[in-house]
N, C-alpha and C positions, 0 to 999 in steps of 0.2 A: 504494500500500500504506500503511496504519497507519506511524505513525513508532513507534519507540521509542528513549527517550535513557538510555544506559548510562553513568553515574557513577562513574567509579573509576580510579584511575591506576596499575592493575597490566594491563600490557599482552597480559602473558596473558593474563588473565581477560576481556578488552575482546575478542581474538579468538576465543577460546572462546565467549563470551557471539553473540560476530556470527554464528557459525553455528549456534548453538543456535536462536533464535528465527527459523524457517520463515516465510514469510510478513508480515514484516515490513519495514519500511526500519528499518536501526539505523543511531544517532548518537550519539558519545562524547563525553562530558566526561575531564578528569581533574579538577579541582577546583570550588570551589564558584563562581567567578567564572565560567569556562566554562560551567559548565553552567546560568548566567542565561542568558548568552548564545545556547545552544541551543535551550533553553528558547524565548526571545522568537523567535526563528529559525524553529524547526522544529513546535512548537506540539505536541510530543507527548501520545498519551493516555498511555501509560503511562512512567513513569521508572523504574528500577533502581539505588538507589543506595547505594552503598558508607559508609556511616559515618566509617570511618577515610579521611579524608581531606588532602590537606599544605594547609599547614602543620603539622597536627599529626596523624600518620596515626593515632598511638599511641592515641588518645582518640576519641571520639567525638561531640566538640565542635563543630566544622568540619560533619560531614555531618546533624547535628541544626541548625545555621544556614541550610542547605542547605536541608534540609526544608523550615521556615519560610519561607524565602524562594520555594520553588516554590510553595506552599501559596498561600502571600499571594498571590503575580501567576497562579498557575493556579485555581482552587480544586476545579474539578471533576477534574482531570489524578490519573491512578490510581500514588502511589509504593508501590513494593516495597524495604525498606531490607533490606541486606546486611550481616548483622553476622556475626561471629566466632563458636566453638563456646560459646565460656563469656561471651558480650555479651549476656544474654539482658534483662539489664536495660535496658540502653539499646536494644534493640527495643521493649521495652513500654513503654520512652518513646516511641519515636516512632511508634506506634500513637495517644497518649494526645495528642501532636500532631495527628495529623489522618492519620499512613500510611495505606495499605490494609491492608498484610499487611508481614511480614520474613519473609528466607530466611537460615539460617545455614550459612557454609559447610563444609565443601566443597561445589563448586557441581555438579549433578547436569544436565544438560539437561533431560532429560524430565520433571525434576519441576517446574521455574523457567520452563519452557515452559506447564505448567498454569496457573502459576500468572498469569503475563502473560496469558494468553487469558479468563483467567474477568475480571480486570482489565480487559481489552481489552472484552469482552461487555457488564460492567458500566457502562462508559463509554456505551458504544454506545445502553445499554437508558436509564441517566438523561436523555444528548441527547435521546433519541427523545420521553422524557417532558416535557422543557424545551421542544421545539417543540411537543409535544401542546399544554401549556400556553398558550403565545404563537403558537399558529395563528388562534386564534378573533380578525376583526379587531375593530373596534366595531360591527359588525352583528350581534352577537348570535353565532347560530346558524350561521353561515356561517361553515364552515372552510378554512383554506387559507393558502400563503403563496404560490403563485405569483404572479410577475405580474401574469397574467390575470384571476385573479380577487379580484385586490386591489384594482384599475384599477375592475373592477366593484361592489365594494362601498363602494370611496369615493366611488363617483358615488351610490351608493344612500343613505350618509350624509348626502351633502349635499343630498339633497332632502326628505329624509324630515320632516323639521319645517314642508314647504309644503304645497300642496294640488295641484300641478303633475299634471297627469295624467301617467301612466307606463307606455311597456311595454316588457314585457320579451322580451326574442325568444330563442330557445335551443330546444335539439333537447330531444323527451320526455324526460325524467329527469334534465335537467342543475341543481334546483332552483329553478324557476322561483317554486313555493309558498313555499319556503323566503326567497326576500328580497321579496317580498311581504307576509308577516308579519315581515321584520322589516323592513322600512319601517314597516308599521304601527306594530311595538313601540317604534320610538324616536321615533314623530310625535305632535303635540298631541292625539293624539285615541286616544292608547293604551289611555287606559281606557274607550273604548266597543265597540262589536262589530265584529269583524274576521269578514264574511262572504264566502264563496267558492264560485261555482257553476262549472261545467265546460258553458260553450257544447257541447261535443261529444259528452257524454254523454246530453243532455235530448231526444225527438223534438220534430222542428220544429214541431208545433201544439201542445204545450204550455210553450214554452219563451219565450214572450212573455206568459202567465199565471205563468209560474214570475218572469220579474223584474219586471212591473209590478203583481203580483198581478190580485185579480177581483170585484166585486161579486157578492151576489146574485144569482143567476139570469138572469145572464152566459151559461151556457150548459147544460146537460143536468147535471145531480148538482154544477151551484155552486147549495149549501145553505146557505150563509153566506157573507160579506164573507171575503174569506183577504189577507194581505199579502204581496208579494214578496220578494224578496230585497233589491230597492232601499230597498225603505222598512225592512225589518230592519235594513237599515246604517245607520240613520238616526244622524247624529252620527259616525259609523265610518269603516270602510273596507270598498269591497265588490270583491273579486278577480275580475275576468273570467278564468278560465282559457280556455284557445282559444279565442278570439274570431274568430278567422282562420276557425270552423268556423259562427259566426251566420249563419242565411241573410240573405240580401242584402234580403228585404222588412220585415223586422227590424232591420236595419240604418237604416234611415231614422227609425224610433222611439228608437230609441238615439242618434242625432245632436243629434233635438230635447232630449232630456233632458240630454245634456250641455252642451247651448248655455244651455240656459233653467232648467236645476236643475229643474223640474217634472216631474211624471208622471203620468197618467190609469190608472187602472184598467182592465183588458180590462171592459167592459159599463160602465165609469163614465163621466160628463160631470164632474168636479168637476177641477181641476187641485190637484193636492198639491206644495206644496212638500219639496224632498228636501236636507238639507246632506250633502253625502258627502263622501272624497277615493273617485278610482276610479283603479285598477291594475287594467290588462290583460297578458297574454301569450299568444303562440302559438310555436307549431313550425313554422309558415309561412311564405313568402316573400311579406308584402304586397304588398313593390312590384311584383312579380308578379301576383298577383291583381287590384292598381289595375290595371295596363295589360289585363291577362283581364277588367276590369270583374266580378269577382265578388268583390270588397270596393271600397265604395266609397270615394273619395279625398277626399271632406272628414271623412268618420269616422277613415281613418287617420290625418289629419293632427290633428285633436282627441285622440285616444286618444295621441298621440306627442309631446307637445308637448317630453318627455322619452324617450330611449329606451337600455335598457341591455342589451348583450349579453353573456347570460353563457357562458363558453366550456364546452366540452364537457369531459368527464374525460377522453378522449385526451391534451389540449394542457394540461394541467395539470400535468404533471410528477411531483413527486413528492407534492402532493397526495394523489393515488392512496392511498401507505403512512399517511400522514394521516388520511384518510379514515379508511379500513381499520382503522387500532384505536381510532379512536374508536368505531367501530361494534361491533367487539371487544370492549371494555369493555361499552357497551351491553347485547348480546346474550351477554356472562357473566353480564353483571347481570338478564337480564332470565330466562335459565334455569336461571341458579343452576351456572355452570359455571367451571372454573374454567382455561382456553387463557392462555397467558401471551403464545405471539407467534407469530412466523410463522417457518419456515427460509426460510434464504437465496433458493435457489430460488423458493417460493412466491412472497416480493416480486419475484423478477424475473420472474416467469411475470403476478405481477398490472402490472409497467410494461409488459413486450409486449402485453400486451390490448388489445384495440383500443376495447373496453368501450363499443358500439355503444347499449346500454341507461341506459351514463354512470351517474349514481350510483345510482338504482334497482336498475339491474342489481346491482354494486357491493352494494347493500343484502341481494340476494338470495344473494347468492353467499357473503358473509362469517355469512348467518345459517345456511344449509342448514349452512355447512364449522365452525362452533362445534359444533354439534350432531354432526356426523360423526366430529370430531378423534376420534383414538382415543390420541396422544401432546399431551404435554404445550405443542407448539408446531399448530401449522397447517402441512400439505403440499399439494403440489399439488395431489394424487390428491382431494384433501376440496375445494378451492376448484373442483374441475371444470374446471381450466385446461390450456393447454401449454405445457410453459418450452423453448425451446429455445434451447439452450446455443451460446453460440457458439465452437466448439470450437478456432477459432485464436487467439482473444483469451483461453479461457481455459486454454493448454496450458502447462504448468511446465515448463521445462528444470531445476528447480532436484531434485535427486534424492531429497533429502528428504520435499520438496511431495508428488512423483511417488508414493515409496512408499506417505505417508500417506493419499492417497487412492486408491490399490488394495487397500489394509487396510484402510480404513471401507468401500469398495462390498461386498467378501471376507465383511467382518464382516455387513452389511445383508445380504446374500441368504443366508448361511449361516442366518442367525436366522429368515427368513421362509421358506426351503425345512424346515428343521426345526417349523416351527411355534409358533417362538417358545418350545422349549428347550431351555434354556442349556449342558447338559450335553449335548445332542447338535448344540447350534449350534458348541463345540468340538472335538467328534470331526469333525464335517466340517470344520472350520481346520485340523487336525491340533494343536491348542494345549491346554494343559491348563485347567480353568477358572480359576483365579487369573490365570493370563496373558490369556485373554478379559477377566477384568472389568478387568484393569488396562489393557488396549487400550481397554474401551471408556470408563471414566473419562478417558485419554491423550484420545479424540479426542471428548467432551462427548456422547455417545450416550446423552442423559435419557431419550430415550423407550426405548432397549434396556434400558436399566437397568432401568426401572419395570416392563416386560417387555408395553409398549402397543406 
């Protein structure tokens, strides 16, 4: 759970405060020394802290020290200062220091419990953006902080500035194009043409006219000299995508060009010389195919002289949520919409996936569900997923926890059997409306609110 560290050396308030805040670990201070100490300890997002503190409870000296001092060693960590009825000044001081928010007492639960959660949220959504930020490694376009594909993109760093032939092996969709261009983008030869054809998509009698290009009257409607793709990359970089799918009598023309840098025209006699770097990939098992003899094994070993495997978005972790609102942002920006995030659920319904299509898929699924969203965050029902809950790891003994979430599901179907109104989503609660909205501000229900 969430820490929070509660500031104050009035011992009632300290136990009152611990069962106010549901869903939380709480950790006490009483003065401002202790509560350094908590502080470095327990690494809270949110603090609560009492102004009046000893040595001098009287004033507000001691907990404006305080302040400053969490500030300084936390910066991003959410304070809520606690002052007196008539302290109003020294809260807008400590706003003007850097607080979040103050709460004046007497201390109400339900309202200091809001106020910690939006806190808490706040927290959550800046982190979420500070990795957004510091996901992209130095390759560019490639996001992620796993492991996996960390490993992966410092290998692709380090070769990017040679001419080392390169493949890349990885299932459909797991961005194979993606560190392909950016190899290109950070190698000597970024400012010339980064070409890319797809072995698997081309039929196999035009697809040896497609990379070594064709003279003249080469064959039936060759009406002029055309150039391949080989020779387009000339100075570049040219992308084999699935090469794993070249037929095998193709494959021996491709050997000679990488060994000798030259190529012949389909109907030409002239040898051209070609400077390229080349990057291949497939979704195939070569060394498979070598011992099946239907790729052959000095082309594999040419083509790999480097080889990088990038992992799937299974084994990526939480990548996943990474991903996912970078493409978010994207797809707001590209339809003019405007989804802020996702519920809880949804991110765990997108780490269960098995995400068989890896980021493609991913790509599909987060553009259909911007479009779909009908509230202000993204649900399941829009990403087209299943979350399935694991209902012993997520059971509350705590009775609080418990109530509150049979009064948000009560609330959720009452609103959706009524059709979404508010004065008959009431009369089925049996609650009057003032007490609905004040449930549904209590437990952050933006999309009932907005009545999406």
């Amino acid at each position: 759970m969430d820490k929070i560290l509660v500031v104050d050396d009035d011992l009632g308030i300290q136990k009152q405060l611990k069962w106010s805040f549901s869903g939380y670990e709480v950790v006490f201070a009483e003065d401002r020394q202790s509560a350094i100490t908590q502080l470095r300890r327990f690494e809270p997002k949110v603090v609560t802290l009492d102004l009046g503190l000893p040595p001098d409870p009287a004033n507000a000296s001691e907990g404006l020290k305080a302040l400053e001092e969490i500030l300084s060693l936390a910066p991003q960590t959410k304070v809520i200062v606690v002052t007196g009825n008539n302290d109003k000044e020294n809260a807008l001081k400590a706003i003007a220091l850097g607080a979040y928010d103050f709460y004046q007492k007497p201390i109400d639960s339900d309202t200091i419990q809001i106020l910690v959660n939006r806190a808490a949220n706040l927290y959550k959504l800046e982190q979420e953006n500070r990795q957004l930020a510091q996901a992209a490694p130095a390759m560019g376009k490639i996001i992620g902080n796993s492991e996996s594909i960390q490993i992966a993109s410092r290998k692709a760093e380090k070769i990017a500035q040679t001419d080392i032939s390169t493949l890349l092996l990885g299932e459909s969709g797991t961005g194979k194009e993606v560190f392909a261009r950016s190899i290109h983008e950070h190698s000597l030869r970024r400012d010339k043409a980064f070409v890319a054809i797809n072995c698997a998509s081309i039929p196999e009698n035009l697809l040896e006219s497609e990379l070594f290009g064709y003279e003249k009257g080469a064959f039936t409607g060759a009406n002029k000299t055309t150039l391949g793709k080989i020779e387009t990359a000339q100075g570049g970089t040219l992308f084999l995508d699935e090469i794993g799918d070249m037929p095998v009598g193709l494959q021996a023309k491709m050997l000679r060009f990488l060994q000798e840098r030259v190529i012949e025209r389909v109907g030409g006699r002239n040898e051209i010389p070609v400077d390229i770097r080349v990057v291949c990939a497939t979704h195939r098992d070569l060394h498979e195919m070598v011992s099946e003899q239907t790729f052959r094994e000095d082309l594999f070993y040419r083509i790999g002289e480097i080889v990088i495997n990038i992992p799937p978005l299974r084994e990526r972790d939480n990548d996943i949520v990474l991903l996912a609102r970078t493409f978010l942002n994207q797809y707001n920006e590209e339809f003019g919409t405007k989804v802020k995030g996702f519920s809880d659920a949804a991110i765990q319904a997108m780490l269960q996936h098995k995400w068989q299509g890896n980021i493609r898929e991913l790509q599909n699924k987060l553009k259909s569900a911007v479009i779909l969203a009908e509230g202000s965050v993204i649900q399941v029902d829009d990403l087209g997923l299943i979350f399935r809950e694991n209902q012993e790891s997520m059971e509350s003994l705590n009775l609080r926890e418990v109530r509150e979430q049979a009064e948000s599901r009560a609330i959720r179907k009452a609103f959706h059997q009524s059709e979404k109104n508010m004065s008959r989503t009431a009369e089925l609660l049996g609650v009057t409306r003032p007490t609905l909205y004040s449930l549904i501000d209590k437990y952050h229900m933006e999309d009932i609110k907005t009545g999406s």
